[in-house]
ZASEKE-114550 format. One record per residue (C-alpha): residue number from 1; residue in three letters; x, y, z. Coordinates in steps of 0.25 Angstrom, whole numbers, plus 5000, padded with zeros to 4 digits. Layout:
N
bakol,zaza,east,north,up
NUM,ALA,X,Y,Z
...
# end
This chain:
254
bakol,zaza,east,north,up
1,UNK,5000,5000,5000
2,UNK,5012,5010,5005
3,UNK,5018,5007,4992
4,UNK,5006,5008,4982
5,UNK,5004,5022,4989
6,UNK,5018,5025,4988
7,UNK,5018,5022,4972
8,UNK,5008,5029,4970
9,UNK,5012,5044,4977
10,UNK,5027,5043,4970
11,UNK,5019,5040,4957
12,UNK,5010,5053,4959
13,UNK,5021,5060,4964
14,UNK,5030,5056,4950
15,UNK,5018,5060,4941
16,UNK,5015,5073,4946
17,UNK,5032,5075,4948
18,UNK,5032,5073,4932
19,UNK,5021,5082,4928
20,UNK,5024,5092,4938
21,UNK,5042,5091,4935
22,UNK,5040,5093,4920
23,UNK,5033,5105,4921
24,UNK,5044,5112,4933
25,UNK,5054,5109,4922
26,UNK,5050,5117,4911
27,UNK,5043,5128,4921
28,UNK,5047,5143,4917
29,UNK,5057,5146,4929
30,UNK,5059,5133,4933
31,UNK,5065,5125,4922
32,UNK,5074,5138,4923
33,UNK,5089,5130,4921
34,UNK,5094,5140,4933
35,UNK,5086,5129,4940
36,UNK,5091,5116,4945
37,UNK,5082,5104,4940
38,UNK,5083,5100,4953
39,UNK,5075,5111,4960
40,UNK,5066,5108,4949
41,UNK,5065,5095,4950
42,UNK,5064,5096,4965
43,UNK,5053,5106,4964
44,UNK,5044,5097,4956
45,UNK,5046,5085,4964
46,UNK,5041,5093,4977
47,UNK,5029,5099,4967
48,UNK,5024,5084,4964
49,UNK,5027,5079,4978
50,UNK,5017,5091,4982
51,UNK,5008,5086,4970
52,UNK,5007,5072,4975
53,UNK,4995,5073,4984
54,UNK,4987,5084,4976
55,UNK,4988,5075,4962
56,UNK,4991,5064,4965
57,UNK,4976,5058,4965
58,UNK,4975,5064,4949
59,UNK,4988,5054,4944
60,UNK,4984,5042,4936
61,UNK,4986,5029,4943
62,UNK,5001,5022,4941
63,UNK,5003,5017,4928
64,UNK,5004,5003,4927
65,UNK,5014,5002,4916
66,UNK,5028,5011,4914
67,UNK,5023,5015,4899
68,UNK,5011,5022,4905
69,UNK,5019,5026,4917
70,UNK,5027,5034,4906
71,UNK,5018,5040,4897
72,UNK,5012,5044,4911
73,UNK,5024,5052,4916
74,UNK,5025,5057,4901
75,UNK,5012,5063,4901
76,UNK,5015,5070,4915
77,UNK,5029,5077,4910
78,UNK,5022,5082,4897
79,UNK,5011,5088,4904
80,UNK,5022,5093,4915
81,UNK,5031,5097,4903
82,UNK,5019,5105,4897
83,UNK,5016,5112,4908
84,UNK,5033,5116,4910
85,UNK,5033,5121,4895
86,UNK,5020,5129,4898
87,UNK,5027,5138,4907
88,UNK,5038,5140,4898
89,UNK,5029,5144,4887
90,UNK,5022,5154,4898
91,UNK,5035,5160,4899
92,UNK,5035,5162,4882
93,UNK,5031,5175,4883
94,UNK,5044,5180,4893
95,UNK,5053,5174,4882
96,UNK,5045,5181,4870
97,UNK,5046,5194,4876
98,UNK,5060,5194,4883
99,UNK,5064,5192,4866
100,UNK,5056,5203,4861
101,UNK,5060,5212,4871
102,UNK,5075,5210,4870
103,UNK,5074,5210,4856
104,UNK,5068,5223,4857
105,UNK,5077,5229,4867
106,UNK,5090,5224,4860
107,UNK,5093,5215,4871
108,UNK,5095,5202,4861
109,UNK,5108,5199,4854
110,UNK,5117,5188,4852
111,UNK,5126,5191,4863
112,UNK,5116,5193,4876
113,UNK,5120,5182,4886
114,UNK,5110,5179,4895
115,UNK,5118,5177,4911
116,UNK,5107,5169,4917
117,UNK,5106,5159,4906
118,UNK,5122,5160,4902
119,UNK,5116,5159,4886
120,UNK,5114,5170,4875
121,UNK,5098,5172,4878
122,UNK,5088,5184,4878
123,UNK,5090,5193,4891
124,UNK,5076,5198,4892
125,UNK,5071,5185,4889
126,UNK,5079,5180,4902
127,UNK,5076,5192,4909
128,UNK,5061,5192,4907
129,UNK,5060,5177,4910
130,UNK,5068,5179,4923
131,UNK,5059,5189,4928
132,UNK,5045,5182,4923
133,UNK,5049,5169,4931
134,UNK,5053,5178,4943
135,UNK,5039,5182,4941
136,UNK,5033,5169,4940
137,UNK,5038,5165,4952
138,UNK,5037,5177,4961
139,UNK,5023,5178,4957
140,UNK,5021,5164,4962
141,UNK,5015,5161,4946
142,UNK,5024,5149,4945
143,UNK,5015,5142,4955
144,UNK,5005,5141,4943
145,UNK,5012,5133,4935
146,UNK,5015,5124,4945
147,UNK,5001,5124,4948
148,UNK,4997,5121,4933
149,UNK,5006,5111,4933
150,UNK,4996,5104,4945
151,UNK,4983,5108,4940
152,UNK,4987,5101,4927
153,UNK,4984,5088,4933
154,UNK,4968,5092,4932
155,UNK,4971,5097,4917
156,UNK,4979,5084,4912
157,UNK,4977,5073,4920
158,UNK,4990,5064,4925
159,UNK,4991,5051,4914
160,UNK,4982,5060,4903
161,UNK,4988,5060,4890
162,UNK,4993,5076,4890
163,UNK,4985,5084,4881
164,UNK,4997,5087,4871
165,UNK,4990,5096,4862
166,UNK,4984,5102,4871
167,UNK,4997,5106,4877
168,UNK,5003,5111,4864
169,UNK,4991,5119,4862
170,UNK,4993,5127,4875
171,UNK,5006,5128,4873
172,UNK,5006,5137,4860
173,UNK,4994,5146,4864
174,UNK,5003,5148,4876
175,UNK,5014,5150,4868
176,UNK,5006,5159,4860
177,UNK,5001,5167,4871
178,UNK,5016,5168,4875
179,UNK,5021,5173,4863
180,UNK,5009,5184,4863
181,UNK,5011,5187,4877
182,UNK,5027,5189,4875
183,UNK,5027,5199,4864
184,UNK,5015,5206,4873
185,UNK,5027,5205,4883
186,UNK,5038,5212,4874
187,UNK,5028,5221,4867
188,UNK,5034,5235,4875
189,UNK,5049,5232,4872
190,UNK,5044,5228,4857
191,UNK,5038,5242,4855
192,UNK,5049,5248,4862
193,UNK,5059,5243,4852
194,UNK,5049,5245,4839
195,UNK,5048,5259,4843
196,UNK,5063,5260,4846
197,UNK,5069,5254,4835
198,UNK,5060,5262,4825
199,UNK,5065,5276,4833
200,UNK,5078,5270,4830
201,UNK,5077,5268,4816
202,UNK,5071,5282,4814
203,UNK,5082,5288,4819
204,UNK,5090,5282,4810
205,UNK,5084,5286,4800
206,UNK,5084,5300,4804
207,UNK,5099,5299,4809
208,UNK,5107,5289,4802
209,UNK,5120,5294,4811
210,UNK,5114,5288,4824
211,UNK,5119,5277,4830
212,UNK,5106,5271,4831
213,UNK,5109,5256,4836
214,UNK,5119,5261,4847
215,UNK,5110,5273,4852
216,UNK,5095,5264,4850
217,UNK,5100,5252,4856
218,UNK,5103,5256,4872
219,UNK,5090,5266,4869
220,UNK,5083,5255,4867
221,UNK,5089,5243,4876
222,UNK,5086,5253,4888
223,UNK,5073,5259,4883
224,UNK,5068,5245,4882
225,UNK,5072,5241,4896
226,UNK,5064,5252,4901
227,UNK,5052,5247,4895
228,UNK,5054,5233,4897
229,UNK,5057,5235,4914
230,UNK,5045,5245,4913
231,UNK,5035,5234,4906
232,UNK,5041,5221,4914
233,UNK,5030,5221,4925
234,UNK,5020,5221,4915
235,UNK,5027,5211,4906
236,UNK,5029,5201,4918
237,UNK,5014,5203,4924
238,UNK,5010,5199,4910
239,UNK,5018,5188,4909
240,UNK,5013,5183,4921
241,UNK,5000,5184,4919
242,UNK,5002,5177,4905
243,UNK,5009,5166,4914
244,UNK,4998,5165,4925
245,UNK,4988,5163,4915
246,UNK,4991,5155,4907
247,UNK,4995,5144,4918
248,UNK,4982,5148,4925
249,UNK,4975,5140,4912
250,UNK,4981,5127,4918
251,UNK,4976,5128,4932
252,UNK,4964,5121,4938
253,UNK,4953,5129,4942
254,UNK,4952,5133,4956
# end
């Protein structure tokens, strides 16, 4: 008896530690490689040791065979993986807009080398995704993903084959919707440098002696900045309530 109740609990806790680890490892913020699989590996085996009481009456019963055992575990890491590659679709828009703008500002050459990741990369895309996971997390907003990921279990039930096109469908309307949203982000340094560049080009027009690349380019490096730090709070609360609602879709009511 003791050993038919102990099967059973390490069974659950396995199940709901594969759906719940796949998604923790593809998590904007925490599938960070400034973070030790370890702690990541740590924190979703306490998650699923937490779960093991409040889902453990959802699971499907042991399967009997190690094919159906497999094709069970498979069906939790894709859902799990789905749910990781969700949140890093959310942060699309972060991505599209850090572009924009440092193309807009001048900030994007060959020869910018980004310290945190120690690689040629765009600085105002790491800048901005620094401070939009700062966000996430100060906010507490990360907590809905974790809870999505829980509240799945009413959405796709344990040993269900996964909706797959369903799953691609929602993931290029978000996509979609993240893309929109980006632009929407980098719309003030866009303007900026149209406006700029074509004040620029008139004048050399009018005044072919004019320096016009060494006097337009700190002009508008700084002027850029001053809008961008002007706009960020705006930019951030909009992302974040792109982010909240689109992971509120997921939650069970109530």
């Amino acid at each position: 008896m003791l050993r038919d109740i102990l099967s059973t609990n390490v069974y659950g806790f396995l199940l709901i530690f594969v759906r719940v680890g796949a998604a923790i490892m593809f998590f904007p913020g925490l599938s960070s490689a400034a973070i030790a699989v370890r702690i990541r590996l740590l924190l979703a085996l306490s998650i699923a040791f937490l779960l093991v009481p409040t889902l453990g009456g959802q699971l499907p019963r042991m399967p009997a065979d190690p094919l159906s055992m497999l094709l069970l575990i498979a069906s939790e890491a894709t859902i799990g993986v789905f749910f990781g590659i969700l949140g890093q679709v959310l942060f699309l828009p972060i991505d599209i807009a850090g572009a924009s703008i440092g193309f807009s500002l001048g900030l994007t050459n060959m020869f910018t080398h980004d310290v945190v990741t120690q690689e040629q990369s765009q600085l105002m895309t790491g800048l901005l995704n620094l401070i939009a996971v700062t966000m996430v997390f100060a906010t507490d907003t990360h907590h809905l993903m974790f809870q999505a990921v829980v509240d799945s279990y009413t959405l796709f039930a344990p040993g269900a084959t996964p909706p797959f096109d369903g799953f691609s469908e929602m993931l290029m309307r978000t996509s979609s919707d993240a893309m929109t949203i980006g632009f929407k982000l980098a719309a003030p340094a866009i303007v900026f440098a149209m406006t700029f560049n074509s004040a620029l080009a008139l004048l050399n027009r009018l005044v072919p002696q004019v320096q016009v690349f060494f006097v337009g380019v700190p002009i508008q490096v700084m002027g850029g900045l001053s809008i961008l730090a002007f706009c960020l709070p705006a930019l951030m609360i909009w992302f974040l309530r792109f982010f909240t609602d689109s992971l509120t879709s997921f939650l069970a009511p109530g």
